[in-house]
N, C-alpha and C positions, 0 to 999 in steps of 0.2 A: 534057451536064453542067450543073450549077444554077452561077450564079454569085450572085456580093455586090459590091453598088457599096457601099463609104465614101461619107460625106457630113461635109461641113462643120454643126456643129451651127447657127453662127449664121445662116447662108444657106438651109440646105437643100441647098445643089451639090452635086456630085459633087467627092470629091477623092480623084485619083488612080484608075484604072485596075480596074476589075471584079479580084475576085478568086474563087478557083475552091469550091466548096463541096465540105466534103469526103466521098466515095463511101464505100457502105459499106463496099467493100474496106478507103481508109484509118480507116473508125471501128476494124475491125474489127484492122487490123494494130498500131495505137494502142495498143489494149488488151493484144492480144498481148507486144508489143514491152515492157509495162510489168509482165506474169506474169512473162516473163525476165528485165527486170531485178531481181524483186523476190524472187528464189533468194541472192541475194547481198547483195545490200539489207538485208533483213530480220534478216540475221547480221550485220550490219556494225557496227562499235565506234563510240562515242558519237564519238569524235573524228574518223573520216573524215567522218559524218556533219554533224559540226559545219566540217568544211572547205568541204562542200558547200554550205552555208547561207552559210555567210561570203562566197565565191565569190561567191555570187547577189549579196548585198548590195552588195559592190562592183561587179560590173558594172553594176548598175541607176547607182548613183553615178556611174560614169564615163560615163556617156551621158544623164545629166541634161537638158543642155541642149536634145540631139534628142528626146529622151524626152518634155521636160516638154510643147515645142512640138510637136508632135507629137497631144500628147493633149488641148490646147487646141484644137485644130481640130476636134478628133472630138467634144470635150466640151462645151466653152463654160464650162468648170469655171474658169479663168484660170490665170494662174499661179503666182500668190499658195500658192491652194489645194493645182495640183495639183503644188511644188516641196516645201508641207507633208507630200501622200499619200506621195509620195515617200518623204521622210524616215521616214517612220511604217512603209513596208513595210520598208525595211531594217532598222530598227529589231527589226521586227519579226521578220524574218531572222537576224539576230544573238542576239536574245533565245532562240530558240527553236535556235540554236545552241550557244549556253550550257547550256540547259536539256539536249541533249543530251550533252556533252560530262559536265555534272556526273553522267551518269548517271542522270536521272528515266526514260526509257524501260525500264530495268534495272532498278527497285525490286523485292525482292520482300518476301515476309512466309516463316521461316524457322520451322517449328513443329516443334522437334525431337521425338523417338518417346518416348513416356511407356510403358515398360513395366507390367504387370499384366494386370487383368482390365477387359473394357471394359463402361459405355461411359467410363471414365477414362482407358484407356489407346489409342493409338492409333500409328501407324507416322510414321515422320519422312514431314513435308508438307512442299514450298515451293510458295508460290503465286506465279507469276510473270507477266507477261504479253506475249504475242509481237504484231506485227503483223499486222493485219489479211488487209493485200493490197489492191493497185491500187484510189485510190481515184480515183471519176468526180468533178473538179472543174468545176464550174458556175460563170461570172465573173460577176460584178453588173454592170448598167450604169450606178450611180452612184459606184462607187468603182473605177475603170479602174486602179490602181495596188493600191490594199489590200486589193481582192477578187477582183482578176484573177489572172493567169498566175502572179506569185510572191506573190501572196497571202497572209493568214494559214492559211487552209485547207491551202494547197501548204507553208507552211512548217512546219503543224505535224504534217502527212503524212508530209514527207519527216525530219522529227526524229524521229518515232515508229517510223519502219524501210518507208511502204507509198512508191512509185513512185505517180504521176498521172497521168491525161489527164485535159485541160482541153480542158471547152469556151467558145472565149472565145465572150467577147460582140458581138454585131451592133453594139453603139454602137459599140464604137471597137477593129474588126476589125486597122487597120493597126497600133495602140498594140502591140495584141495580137504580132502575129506580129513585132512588133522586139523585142520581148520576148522572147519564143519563139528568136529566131536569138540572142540573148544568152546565157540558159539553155543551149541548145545547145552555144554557145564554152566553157559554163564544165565543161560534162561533158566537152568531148571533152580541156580544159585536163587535165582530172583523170582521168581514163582510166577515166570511167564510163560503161554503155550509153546509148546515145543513149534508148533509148525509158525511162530515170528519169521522164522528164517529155516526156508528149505534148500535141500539142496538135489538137484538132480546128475546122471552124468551118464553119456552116449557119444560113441565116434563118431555119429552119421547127422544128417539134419533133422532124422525123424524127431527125437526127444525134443529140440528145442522148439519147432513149428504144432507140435503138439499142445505145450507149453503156451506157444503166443498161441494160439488157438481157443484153450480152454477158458470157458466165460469165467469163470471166477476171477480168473487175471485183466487189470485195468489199465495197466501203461507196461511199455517194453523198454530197457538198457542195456543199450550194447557196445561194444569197443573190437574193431575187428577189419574186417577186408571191406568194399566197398562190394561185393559180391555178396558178401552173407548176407548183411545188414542191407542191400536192397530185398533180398531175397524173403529175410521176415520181417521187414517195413510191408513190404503186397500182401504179405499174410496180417498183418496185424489192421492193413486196410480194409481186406476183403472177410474180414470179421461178419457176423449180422450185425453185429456191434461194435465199428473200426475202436479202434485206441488208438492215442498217441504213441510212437515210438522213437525216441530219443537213440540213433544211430550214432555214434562217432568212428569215422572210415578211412577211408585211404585220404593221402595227403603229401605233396611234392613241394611244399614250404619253401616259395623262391627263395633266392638271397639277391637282390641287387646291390650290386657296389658298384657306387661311381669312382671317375678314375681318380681325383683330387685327391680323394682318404687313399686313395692304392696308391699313387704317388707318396704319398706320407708314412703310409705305416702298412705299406702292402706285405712284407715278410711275416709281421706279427700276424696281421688278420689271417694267411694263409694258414699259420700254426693253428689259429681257432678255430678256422672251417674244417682240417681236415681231422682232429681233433674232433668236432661234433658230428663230422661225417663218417665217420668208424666208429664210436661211443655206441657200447652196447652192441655191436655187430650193425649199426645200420638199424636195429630192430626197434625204432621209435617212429611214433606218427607222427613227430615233428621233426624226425632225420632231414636235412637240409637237400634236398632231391635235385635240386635248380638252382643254377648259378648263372645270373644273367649281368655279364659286362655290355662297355659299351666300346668300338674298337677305338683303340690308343695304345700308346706306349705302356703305357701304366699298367693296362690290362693284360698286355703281351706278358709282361714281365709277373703280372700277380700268377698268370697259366701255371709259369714255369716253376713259381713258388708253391702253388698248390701242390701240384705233381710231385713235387718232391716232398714236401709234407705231408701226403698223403703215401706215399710210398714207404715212411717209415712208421708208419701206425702197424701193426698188430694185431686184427681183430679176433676175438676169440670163438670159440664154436657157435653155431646159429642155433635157437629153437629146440628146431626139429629138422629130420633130415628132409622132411617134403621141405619145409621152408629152404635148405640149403638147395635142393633141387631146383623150387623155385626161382631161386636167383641165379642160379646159374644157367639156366633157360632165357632168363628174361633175359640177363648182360647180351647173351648171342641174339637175344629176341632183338634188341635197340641196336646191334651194331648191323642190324640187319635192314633196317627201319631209316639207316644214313648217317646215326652217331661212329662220328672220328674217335678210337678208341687213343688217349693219352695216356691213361694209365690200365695195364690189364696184363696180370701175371697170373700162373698158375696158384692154384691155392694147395690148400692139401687136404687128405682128408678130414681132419677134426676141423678147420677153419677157413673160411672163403679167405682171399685178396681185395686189397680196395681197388675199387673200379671207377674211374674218371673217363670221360667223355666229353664229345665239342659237337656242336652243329649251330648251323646260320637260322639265324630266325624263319626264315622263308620256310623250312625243313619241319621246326619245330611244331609252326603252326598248322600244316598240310597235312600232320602225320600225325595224328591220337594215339599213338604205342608209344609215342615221345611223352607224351604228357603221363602215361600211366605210372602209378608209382612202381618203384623196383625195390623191396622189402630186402635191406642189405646195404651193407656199406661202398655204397656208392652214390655217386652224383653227375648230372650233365649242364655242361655249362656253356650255356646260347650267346651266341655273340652277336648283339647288334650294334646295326651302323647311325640308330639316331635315338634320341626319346623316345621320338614314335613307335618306333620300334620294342622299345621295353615297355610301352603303355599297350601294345598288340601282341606283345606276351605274357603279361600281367591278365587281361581278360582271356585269351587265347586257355588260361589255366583255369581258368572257370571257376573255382573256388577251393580254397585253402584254409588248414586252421592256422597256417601262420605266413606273414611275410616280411623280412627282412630287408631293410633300406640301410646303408652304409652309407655317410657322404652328404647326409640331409639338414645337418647343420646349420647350413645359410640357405634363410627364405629368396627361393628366386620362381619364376613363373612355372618351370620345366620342373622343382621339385615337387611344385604345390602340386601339379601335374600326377605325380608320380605317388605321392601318399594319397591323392586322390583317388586314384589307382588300386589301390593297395587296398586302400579299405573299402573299394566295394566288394573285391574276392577274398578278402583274410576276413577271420577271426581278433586276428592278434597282429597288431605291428610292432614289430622292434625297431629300433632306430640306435642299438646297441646289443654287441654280446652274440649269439647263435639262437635258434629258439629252440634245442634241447633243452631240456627242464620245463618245466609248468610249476608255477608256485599256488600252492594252495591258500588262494587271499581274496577278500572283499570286494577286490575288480577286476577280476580275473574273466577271461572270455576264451574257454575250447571249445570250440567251436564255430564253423564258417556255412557258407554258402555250398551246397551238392557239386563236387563229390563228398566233400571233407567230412559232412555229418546232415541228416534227413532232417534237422531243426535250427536252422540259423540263428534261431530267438532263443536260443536255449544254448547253455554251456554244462561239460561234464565234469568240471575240476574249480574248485573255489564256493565262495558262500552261496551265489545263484542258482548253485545247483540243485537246491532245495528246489524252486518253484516249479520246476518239471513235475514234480507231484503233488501239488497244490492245485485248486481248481475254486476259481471265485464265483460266491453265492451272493446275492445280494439281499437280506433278512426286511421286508417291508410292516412295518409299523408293527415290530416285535415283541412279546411281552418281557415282562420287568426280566424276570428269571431266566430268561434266553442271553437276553443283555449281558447281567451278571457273571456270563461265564465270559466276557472279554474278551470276544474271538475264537473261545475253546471249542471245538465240534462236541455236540453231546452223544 
């Protein structure tokens, strides 16, 4: 049998004891185990549902302290941070247990029967929507709490009526499974099937392609590299039976600033960018990867601010040491590629340097290892010489979960231009702030156009992310008692 050693992020060591990797028997009983819970699941009323969620939220709470330290070791994330992640998944737990409770799973549309001749007339409709079925959760290795075992993915799964397996993450295998023994307590508290929520875990891609493989499983979520997640999108296509699979991937979140606000407040903004350009080592899918000026004075002078504000950031250990490997490959990989290195110090070994970079548009667009993301705190920032120019780098990017406009305050032809822009390759436009962070709210949209994520129409963070595992039926001249359940799947 394969095993998994934990490691300490900041050392490299070993901590704590090989653990066992899981065989295909258990991929396979995993998935099973969450078809039968998901017979009774799927009919379950907004408010057991929302007891479940609650449950979670509070255990994750009462075990804070072991939790947080715990994931510090695996992470190097601190405490600071990962007592915020913390708060943010139960948050998000609860959120998504409300939304439950109020009945969004149960919405329907009610078209009652128009007697006559058609095509006016037509039979009483409800369109409702039922549950997918077991979905394959995949944990991110930068957010060991918000995208892991009770995640937003698992919480908005389990508000929408499907049961989970998870596959946690190699960063922080042990975070994972005290999680998992938590989860556990609170079904067995509540007297629901154990396999609600499973979990599996393996180094390789075998467990998780297995996983998207197995018929019992009906949609896939994932948070990860634009490699993986194309990798088990083909598999979850080339199914007998494709599913949906909800990818959120790689992502270089331009930033355009025009020069008028850099004239005005270029110092400040540089403090923010490089500020959200080192946050968290770089280790966020909306770390700000691109910086596109336009050339001016203003621009010259923001370089030289960035640079320097980026020089006095900090960042602290990465991940994993493949991930620090990573990026230290790729930096040489882009200066190789025709990026003018500004900023590029030695690091050491527990922590990269930040890394700033220049090239002319002509470059940028010619050469796809420019566009690729660089997992790490760093950024490259393209300089061009017109609008046109940042509107043939804006698509040149192809698609992004976020992009940033600086300057867009006064409606003029060239900006309309430029948010026009913007929003056919983002997810998300700022028009303030960095786009580090994602708020968990009602209009929230993570996710963009390929690469950024395999479903444009779909978001992985906020209330909409329920509907990814919703699937609309439409009930043709139903009887009384069907009615009666209000949308509720029986």
């Amino acid at each position: 049998m394969k095993t998994l050693q934990p490691f300490q992020a900041r050392t490299g060591e070993p901590l704590g004891a090989p653990l066992m990797a899981s065989t295909s028997e258990q991929v396979d009983a995993a998935a099973e185990g969450a078809a039968q819970a998901f017979a009774s699941w799927s009919a379950s009323a907004g408010t057991t549902r929302a007891a479940l969620l609650r449950g979670l939220a509070i255990a994750l709470e009462s075990d804070r302290g072991g939790l947080v330290t715990l994931a510090d070791e695996e992470t190097a994330l601190g405490p600071v941070r990962l007592n915020g992640e913390l708060d943010r998944t139960a948050f998000q737990l609860r959120r998504f247990a409300d939304i439950a409770e109020r009945g969004v799973p149960f919405a329907f549309t009610d078209d009652p029967a128009v007697p006559g001749a058609p095509p006016a007339s037509h039979p009483a409709m409800v369109r409702l929507r039922v549950p997918l079925g077991p979905v394959a959760m995949f944990s991110s290795s930068n957010f060991p709490f918000a995208f892991s075992v009770l995640g937003g993915d698992t919480a908005s799964a389990l508000a929408a009526g499907c049961p989970v397996v998870v596959k946690a993450h190699s960063g922080h295998l042990l975070l994972s499974n005290r999680v998992f023994g938590l989860a556990q307590q609170v079904l067995s508290a509540q007297n629901l099937p154990a396999g609600m929520i499973g979990m599996i875990q393996g180094g390789g891609s075998d467990v998780g392609v297995r996983l998207v493989r197995h018929p019992a499983i009906a949609a896939g979520a994932f948070t990860g590299s634009t490699r993986g997640g194309a990798a088990l999108q083909a598999e979850a296509s080339a199914r007998p039976r494709p599913i949906p699979f909800y990818g959120e991937l790689g992502s270089i979140n331009p930033v355009v600033a025009l020069p008028a606000i850099l004239a005005a407040r270029g110092a400040e903004l540089a403090t923010t960018l490089a500020g959200s350009i080192a946050m968290g080592c770089g280790q966020f899918c909306t770390s700000p990867g691109v910086i596109v000026l336009l050339d001016d004075p203003a621009s010259d002078a923001f370089v030289q601010q960035l640079t320097t504000a980026l020089a006095a950031q900090k960042p602290h250990a990465m991940l994993t040491p493949g991930m620090r490997s990573a990026f230290d490959a790729g930096v040489v990989h882009m200066a190789a590629a025709g990026a003018q290195p500004l900023l590029h110090e030695a690091g050491s070994a527990e922590a990269p340097r930040p890394y700033l970079a220049q090239v002319d548009t002509v470059n940028f667009i010619a050469k796809a290892e420019l566009r690729e993301e660089l997992f790490g705190p760093s950024s490259l920032i393209v300089r061009a010489g017109s609008v046109a120019q940042v509107l043939d780098v804006l698509h040149a990017v192809g698609g992004s979960l976020t992009v940033t406009l600086w300057g867009a305050e006064t409606e003029s032809d060239e900006v309309r231009q430029i948010v026009r822009a913007a929003t056919q390759v983002a997810g998300r436009v700022l028009f303030a702030g960095v786009p580090t962070g994602v708020a968990v709210t009602a209009a929230q949209q993570h996710g963009g156009p390929w690469p950024s994520s395999t479903q444009p129409m779909s978001t992985s963070v906020g209330d909409a992310a329920l509907d990814r595992f919703l699937r609309p039926v439409a009930l043709q001249d139903a009887p009384a008692w069907l009615l009666a359940r209000k949308g509720q799947p029986c």
